[in-house]
C-alpha positions in Angstrom: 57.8 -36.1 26.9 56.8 -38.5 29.8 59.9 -41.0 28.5 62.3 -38.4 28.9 61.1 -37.4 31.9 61.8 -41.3 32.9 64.6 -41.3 31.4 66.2 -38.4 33.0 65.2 -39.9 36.7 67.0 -43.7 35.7 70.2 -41.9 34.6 69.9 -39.4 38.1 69.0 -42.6 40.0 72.3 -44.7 38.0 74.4 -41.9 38.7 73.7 -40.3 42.5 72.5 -43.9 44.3 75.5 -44.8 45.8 76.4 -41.0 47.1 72.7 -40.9 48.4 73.0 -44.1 50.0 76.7 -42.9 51.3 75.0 -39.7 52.7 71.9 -41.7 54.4 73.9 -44.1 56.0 76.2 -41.2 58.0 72.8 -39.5 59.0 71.4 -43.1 60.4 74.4 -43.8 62.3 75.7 -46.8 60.2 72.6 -48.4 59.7 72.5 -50.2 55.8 69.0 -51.0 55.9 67.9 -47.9 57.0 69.8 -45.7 54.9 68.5 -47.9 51.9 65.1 -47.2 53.3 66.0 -43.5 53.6 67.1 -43.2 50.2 64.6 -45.1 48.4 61.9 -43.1 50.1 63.3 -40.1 49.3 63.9 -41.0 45.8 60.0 -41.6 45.6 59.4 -38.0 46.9 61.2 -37.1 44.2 59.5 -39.1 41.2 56.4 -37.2 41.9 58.1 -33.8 41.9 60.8 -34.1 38.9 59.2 -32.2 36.1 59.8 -29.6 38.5 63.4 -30.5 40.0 64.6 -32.3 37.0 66.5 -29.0 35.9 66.7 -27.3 38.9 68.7 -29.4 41.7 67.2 -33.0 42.3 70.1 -33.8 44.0 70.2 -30.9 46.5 66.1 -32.2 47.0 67.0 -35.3 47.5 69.5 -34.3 50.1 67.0 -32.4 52.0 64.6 -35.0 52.0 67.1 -37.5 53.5 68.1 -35.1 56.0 64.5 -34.6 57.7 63.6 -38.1 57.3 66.2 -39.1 59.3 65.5 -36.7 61.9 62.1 -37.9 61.8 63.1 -41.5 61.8 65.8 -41.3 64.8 62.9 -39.6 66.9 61.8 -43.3 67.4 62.9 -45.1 70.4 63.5 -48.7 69.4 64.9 -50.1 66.0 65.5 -53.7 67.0 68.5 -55.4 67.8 71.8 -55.5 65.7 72.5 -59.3 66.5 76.3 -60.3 65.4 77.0 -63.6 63.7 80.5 -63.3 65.7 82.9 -61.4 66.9 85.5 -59.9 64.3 89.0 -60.6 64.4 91.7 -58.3 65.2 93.3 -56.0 62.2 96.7 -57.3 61.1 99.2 -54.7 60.3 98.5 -53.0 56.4 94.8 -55.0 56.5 92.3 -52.7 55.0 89.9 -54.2 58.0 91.8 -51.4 60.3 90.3 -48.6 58.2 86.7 -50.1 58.2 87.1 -50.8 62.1 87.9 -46.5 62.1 85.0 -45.9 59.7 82.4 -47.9 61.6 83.7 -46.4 64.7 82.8 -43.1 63.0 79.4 -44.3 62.2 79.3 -45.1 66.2 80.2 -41.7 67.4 78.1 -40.3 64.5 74.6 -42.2 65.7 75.4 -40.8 68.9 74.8 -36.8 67.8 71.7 -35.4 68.0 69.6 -35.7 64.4 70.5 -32.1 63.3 73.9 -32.1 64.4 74.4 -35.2 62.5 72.7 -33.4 60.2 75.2 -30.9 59.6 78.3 -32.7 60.9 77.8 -35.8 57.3 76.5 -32.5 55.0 79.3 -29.9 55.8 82.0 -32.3 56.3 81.7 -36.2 54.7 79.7 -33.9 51.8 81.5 -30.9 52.0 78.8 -28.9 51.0 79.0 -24.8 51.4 77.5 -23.7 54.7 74.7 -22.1 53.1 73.5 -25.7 51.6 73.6 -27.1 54.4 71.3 -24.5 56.1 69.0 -24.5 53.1 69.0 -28.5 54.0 68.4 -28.1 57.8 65.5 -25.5 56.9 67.8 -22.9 59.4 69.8 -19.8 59.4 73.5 -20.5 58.2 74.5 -19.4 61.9 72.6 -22.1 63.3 73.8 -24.7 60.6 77.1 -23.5 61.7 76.5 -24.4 65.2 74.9 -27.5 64.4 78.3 -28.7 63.3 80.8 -27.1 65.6 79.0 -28.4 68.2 78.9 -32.2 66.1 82.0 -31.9 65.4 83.1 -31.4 69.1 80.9 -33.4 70.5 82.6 -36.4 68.0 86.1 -35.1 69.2 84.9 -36.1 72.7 82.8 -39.6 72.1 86.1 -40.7 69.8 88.8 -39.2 72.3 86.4 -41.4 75.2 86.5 -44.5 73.3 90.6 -44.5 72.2 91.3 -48.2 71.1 94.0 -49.4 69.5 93.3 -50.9 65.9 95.5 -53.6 65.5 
């Protein structure tokens, strides 16, 4: 019973790790190694509570976890510096860089939200997860969830409509 149990976390682990890691790097704001962190914690959490989850919804555990670690994590004040090897070059027309440059100016505006509002903002929308989930995940009303990501969501309008740059 305990090797199916093992089992059935590996193949859960194989299959949801890079959606998990997608997921916890929107809520950190861009931030690989923290995501990484995120998600392997979280995964941990849920080793010790899969006989219970295991048919349930790890996934939708998992999630939860992630999303009130990050809160927890982006109450900190300082996480270092982000040191750059160089700067990158500009995007040349039909180069894929141009849609990374718009995704990690994304990530930007995202770190910017508050934690819950970038809570709901990568759940309801990157996830598209039903508003009820995404209450269940906040641990709030669906009203408040709902508010949580009209106001992310227009608060992202203005950080992105602030910073308008060319790419290219």
């Amino acid at each position: 019973m305990e090797r199916f149990r093992v089992d059935g976390f590996d193949e859960f682990v194989a299959a949801r790790w890079s959606a998990l890691l997608h997921v916890a790097r929107l809520l950190t704001g861009g931030d690989r190694q923290r995501a990484e962190d995120l998600v392997q914690e979280a995964l941990v959490k849920l080793w010790f509570v899969w006989p219970r989850v295991a048919e349930q919804a790890p996934e939708a555990y998992v999630r939860q976890v992630l999303v009130r670690m990050a809160a927890r994590s982006a109450r900190r004040r300082w996480w270092g510096e982000r040191p750059v090897g160089e700067l990158p070059d500009r995007a040349g027309p039909g180069d894929v860089s141009s849609a990374v440059a718009e995704r990690s100016r994304l990530e930007s505006a995202l770190a910017l939200l508050p934690p819950r509002q970038r809570a709901a903002v990568v759940l309801r929308y990157c996830e598209d997860l039903p508003e009820s989930q995404v209450a269940q995940a906040l641990g709030c009303p669906v009203g408040t969830a709902r508010s949580h990501a009209s106001r992310g969501v227009a608060r992202l309008r203005q950080i992105l409509s602030d910073t308008v740059r060319p790419v290219g």
